[in-house]
N, CA, C and O atoms as CSV, one atom per row, in Angstrom:
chain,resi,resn,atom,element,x,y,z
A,1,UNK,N,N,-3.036,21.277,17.436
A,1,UNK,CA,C,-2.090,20.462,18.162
A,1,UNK,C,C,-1.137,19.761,17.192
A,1,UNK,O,O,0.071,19.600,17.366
A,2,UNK,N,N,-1.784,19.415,16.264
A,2,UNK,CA,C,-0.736,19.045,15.255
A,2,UNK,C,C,-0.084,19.504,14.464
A,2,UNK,O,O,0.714,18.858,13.785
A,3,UNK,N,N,-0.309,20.898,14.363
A,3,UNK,CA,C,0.876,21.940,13.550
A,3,UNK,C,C,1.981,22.349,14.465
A,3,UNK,O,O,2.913,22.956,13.938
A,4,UNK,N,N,2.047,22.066,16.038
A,4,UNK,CA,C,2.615,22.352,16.994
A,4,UNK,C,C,3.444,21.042,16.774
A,4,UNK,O,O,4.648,21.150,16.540
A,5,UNK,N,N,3.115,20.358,16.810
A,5,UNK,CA,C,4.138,18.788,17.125
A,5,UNK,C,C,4.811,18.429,15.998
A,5,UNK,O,O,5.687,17.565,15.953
A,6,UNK,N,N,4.207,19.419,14.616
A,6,UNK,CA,C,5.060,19.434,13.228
A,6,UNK,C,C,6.137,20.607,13.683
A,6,UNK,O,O,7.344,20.481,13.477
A,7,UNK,N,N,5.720,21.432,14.141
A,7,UNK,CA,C,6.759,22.597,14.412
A,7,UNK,C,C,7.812,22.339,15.190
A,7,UNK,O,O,8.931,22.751,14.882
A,8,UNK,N,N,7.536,21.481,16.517
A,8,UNK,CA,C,8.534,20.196,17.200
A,8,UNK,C,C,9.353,19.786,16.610
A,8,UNK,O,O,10.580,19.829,16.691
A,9,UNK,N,N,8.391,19.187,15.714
A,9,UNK,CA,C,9.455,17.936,15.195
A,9,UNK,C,C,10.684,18.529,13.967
A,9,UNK,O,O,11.799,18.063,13.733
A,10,UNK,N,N,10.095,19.520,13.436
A,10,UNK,CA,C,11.014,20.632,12.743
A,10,UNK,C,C,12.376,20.912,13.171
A,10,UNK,O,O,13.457,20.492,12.758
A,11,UNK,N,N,12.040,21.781,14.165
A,11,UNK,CA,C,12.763,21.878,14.728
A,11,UNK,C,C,13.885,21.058,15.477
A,11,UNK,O,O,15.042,21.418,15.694
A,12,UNK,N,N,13.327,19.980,15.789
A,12,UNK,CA,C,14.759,18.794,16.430
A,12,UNK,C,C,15.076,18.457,15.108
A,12,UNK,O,O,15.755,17.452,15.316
A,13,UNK,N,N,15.060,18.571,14.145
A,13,UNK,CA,C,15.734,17.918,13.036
A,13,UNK,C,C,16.784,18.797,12.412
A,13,UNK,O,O,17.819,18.462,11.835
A,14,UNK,N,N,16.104,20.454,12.744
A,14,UNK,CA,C,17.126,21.166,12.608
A,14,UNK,C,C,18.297,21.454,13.442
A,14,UNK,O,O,19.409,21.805,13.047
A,15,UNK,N,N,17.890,21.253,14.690
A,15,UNK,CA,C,18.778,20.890,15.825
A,15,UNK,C,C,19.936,19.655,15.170
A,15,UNK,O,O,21.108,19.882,14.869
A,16,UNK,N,N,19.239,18.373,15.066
A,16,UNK,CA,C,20.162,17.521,14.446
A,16,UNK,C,C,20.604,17.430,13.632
A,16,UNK,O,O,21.188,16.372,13.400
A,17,UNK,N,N,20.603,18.388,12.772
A,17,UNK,CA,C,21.433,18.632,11.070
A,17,UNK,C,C,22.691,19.643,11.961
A,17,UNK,O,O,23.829,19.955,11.609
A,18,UNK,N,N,22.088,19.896,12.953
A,18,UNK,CA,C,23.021,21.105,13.628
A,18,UNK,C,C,24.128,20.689,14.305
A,18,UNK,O,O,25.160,21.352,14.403
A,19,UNK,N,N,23.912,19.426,14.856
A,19,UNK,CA,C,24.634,18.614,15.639
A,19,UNK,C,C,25.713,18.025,14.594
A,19,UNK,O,O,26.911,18.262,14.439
A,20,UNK,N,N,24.591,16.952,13.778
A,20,UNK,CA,C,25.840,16.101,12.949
A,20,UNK,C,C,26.239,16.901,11.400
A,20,UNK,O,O,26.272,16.232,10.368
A,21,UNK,N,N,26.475,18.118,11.396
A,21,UNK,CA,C,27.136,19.268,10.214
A,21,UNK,C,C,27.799,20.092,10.912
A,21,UNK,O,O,28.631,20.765,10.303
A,22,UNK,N,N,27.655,20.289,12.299
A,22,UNK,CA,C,28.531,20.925,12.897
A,22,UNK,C,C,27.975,22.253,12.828
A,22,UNK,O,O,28.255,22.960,13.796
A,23,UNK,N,N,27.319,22.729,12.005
A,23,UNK,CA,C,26.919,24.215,12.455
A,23,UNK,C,C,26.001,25.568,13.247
A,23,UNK,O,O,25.814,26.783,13.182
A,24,UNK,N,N,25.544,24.088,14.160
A,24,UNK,CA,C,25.110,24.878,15.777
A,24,UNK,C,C,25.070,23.301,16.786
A,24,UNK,O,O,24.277,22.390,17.024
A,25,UNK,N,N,26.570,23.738,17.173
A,25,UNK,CA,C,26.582,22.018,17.960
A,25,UNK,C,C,25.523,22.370,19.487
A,25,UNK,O,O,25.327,23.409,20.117
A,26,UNK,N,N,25.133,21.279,19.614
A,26,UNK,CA,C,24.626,21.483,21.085
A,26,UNK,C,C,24.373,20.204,21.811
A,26,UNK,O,O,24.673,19.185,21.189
A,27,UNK,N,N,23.891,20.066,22.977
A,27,UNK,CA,C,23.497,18.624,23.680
A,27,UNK,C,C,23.929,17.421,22.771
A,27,UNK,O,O,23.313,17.377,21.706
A,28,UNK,N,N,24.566,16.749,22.907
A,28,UNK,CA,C,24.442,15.084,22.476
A,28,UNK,C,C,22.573,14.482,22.457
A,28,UNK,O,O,21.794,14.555,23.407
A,29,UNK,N,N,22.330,14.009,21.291
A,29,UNK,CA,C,20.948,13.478,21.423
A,29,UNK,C,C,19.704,14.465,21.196
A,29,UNK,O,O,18.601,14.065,20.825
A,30,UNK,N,N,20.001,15.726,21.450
A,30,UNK,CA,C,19.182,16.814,21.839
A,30,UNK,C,C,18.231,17.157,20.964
A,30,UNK,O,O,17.165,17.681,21.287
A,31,UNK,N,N,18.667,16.799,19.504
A,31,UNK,CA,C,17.592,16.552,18.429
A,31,UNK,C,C,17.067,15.575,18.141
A,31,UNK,O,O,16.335,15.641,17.153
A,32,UNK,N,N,17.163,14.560,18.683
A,32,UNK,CA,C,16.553,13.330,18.816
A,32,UNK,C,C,15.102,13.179,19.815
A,32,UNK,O,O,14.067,12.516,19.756
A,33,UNK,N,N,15.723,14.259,20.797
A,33,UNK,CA,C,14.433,14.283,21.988
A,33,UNK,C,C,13.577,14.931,21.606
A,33,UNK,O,O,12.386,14.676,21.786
A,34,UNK,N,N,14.176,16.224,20.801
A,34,UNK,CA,C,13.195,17.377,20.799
A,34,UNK,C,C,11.892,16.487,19.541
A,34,UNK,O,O,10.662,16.468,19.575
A,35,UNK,N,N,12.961,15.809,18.478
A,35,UNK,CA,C,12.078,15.362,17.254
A,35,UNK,C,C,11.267,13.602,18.513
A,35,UNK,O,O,10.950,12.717,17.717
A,36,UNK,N,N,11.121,13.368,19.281
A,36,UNK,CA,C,10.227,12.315,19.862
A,36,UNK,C,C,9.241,13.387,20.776
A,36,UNK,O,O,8.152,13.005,21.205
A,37,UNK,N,N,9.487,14.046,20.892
A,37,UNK,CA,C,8.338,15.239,21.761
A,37,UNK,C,C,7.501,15.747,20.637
A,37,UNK,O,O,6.278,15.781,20.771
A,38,UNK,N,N,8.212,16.237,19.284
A,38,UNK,CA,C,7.242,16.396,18.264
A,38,UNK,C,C,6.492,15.973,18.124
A,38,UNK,O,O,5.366,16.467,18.164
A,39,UNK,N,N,6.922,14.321,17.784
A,39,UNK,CA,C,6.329,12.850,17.251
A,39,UNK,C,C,5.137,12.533,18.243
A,39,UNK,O,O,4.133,11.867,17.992
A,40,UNK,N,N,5.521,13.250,19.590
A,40,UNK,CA,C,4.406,12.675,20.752
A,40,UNK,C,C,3.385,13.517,20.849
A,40,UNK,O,O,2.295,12.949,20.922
A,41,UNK,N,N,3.360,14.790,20.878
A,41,UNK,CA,C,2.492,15.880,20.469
A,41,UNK,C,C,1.462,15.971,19.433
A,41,UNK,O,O,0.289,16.316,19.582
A,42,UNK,N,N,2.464,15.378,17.656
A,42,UNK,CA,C,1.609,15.577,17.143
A,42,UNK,C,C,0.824,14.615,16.864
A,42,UNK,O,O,-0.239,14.826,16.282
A,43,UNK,N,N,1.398,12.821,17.407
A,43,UNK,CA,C,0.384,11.983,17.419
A,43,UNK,C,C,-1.049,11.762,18.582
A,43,UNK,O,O,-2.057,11.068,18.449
A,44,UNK,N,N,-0.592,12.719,19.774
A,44,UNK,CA,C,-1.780,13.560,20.603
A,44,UNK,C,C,-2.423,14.068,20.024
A,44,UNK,O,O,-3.495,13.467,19.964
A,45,UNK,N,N,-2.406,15.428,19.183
A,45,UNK,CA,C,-3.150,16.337,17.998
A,45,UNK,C,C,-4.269,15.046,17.496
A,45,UNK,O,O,-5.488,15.100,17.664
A,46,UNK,N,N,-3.779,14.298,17.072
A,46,UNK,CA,C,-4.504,13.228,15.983
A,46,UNK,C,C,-5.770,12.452,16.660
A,46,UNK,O,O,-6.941,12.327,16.301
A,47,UNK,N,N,-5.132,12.043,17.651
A,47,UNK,CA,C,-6.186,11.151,18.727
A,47,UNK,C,C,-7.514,11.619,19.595
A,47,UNK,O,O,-8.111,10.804,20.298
């Protein structure tokens, strides 16, 4: 569960390098959510 909510959280960050560099724009915020679904997942994994 917690290599999943690292893989999450990966991913929205790459989303948001994507957003604010411009080179895969998408949703406003959208890497912000995806990286707090990570954060929520993989602090589930833990507990």
């Amino acid at each position: 569960m917690q290599i999943l909510g690292a893989i999450i959280f990966v991913a929205g960050a790459v989303i948001w390098c994507g957003n604010v560099f411009g080179f895969m724009p998408t949703v406003p915020l959208l890497g912000w959510i995806v990286m707090a679904i990570g954060g929520a997942v993989f602090k589930k994994g833990r507990a």
